[in-house]
SERO-4910 file (N, C-alpha, C, O; in steps of 0.05 Angstrom, whole numbers):
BEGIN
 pado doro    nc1    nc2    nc3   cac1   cac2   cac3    cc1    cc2    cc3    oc1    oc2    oc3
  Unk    A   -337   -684    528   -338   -667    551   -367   -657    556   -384   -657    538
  Unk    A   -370   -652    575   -410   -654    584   -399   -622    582   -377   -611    587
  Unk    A   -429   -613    571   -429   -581    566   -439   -582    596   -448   -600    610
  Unk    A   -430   -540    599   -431   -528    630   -461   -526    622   -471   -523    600
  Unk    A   -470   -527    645   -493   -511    651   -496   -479    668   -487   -471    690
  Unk    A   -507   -470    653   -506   -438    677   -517   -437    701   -539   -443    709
  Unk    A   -501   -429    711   -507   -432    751   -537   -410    746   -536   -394    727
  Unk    A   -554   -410    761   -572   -395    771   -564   -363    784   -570   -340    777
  Unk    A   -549   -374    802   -536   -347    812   -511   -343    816   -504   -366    811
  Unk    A   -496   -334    820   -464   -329    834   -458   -343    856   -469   -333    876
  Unk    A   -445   -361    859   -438   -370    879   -415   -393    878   -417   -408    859
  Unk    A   -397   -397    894   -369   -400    895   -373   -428    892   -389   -443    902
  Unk    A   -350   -433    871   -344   -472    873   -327   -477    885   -308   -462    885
  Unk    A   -326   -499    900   -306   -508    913   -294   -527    911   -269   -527    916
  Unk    A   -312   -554    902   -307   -573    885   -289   -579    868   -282   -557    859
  Unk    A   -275   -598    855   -260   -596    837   -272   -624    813   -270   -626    789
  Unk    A   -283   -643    836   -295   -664    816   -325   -668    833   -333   -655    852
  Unk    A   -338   -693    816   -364   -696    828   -366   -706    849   -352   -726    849
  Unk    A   -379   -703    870   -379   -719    895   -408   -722    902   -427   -710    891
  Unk    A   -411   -746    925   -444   -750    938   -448   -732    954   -431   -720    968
  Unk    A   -476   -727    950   -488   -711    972   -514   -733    981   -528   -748    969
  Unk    A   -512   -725   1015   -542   -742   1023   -553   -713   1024   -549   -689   1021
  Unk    A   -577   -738   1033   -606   -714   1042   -605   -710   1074   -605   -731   1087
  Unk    A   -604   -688   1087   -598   -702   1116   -621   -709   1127   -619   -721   1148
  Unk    A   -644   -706   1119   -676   -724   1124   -678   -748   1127   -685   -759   1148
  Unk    A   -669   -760   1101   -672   -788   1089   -650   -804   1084   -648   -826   1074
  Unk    A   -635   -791   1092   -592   -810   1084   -601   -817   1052   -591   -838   1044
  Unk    A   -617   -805   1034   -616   -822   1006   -596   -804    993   -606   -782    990
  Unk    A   -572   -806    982   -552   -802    961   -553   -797    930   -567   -810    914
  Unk    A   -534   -775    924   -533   -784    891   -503   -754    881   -494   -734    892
  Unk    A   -498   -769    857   -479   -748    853   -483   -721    841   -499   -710    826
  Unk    A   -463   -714    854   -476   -680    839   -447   -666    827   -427   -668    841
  Unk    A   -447   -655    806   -422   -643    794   -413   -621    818   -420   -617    841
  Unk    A   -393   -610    799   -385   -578    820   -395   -564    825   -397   -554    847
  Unk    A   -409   -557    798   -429   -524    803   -454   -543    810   -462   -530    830
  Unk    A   -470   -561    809   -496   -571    827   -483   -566    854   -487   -544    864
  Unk    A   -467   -583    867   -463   -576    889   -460   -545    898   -469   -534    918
  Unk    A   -449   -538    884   -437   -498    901   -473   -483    897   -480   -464    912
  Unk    A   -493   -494    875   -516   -480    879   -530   -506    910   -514   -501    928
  Unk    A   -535   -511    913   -548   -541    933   -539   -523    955   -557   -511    967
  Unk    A   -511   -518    966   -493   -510    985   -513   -483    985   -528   -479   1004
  Unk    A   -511   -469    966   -522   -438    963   -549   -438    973   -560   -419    985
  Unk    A   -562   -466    968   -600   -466    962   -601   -469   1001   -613   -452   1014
  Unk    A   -587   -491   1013   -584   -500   1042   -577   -474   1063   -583   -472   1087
  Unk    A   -565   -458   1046   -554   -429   1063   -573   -411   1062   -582   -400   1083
  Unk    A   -580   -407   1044   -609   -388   1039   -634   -397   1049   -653   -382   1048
  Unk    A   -635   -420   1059   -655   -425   1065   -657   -421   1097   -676   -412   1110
  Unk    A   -630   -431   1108   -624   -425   1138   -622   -386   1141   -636   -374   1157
  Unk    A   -609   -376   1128   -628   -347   1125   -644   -331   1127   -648   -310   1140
  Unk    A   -658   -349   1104   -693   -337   1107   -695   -325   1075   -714   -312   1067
  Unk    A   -671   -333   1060   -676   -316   1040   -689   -328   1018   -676   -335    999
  Unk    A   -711   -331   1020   -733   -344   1004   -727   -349    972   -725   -371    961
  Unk    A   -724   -319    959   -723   -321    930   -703   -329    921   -705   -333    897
  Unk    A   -676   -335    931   -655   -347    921   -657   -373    924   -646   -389    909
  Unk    A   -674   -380    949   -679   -416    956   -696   -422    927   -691   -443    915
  Unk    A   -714   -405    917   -740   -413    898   -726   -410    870   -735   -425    853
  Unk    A   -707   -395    863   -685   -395    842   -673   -419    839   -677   -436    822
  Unk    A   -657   -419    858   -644   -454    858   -660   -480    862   -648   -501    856
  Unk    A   -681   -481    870   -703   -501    867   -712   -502    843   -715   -524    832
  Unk    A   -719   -478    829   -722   -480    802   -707   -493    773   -717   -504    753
  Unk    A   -677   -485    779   -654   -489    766   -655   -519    768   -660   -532    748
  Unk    A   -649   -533    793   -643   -566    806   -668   -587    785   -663   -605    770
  Unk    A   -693   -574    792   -717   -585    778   -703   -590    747   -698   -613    740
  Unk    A   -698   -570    731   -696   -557    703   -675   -584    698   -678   -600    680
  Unk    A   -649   -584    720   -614   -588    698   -621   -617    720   -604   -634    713
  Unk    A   -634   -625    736   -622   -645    757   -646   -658    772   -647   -663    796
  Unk    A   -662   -660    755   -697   -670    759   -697   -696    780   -710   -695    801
  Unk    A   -684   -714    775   -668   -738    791   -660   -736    818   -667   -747    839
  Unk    A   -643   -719    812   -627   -698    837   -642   -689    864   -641   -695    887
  Unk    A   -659   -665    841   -681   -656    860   -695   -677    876   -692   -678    900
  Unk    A   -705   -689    868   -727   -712    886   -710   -727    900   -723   -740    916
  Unk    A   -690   -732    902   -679   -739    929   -664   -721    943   -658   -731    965
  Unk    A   -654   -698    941   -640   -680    957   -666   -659    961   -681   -663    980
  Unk    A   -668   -649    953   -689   -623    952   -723   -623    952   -734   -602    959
  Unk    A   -739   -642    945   -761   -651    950   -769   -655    971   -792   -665    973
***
């Protein structure tokens, strides 16, 4: 069983298994577990916001658990 990683911040899963996410920039793809997705969902909301330090929290986290990830969704 793949150990959890700790979400960054609070925020709701919705997920139940892993699914693709594109980039909507670049259509480039990749999978993301439950809690990657519910923080990504969280990082995309905060950013339409304006709420900076929670975008720079979860950018941080993605880099850290999902280095791969990051550079095609979030880069």
């Amino acid at each position: 069983m793949e150990k959890e990683i700790k979400l960054p911040f609070d925020c709701e899963i919705l997920d139940d298994e892993p699914r693709e996410i594109s980039n909507p920039y670049t259509g480039e793809s990749c999978m993301l577990t439950p809690g990657a997705i519910a923080v990504y969902d969280t990082i995309r909301g905060a950013e339409m916001m304006g709420i900076y330090k929670v975008v720079r929290k979860g950018l941080d986290w993605f880099r850290q658990h999902y280095a791969k990830e990051y550079m095609i969704l979030l880069d």
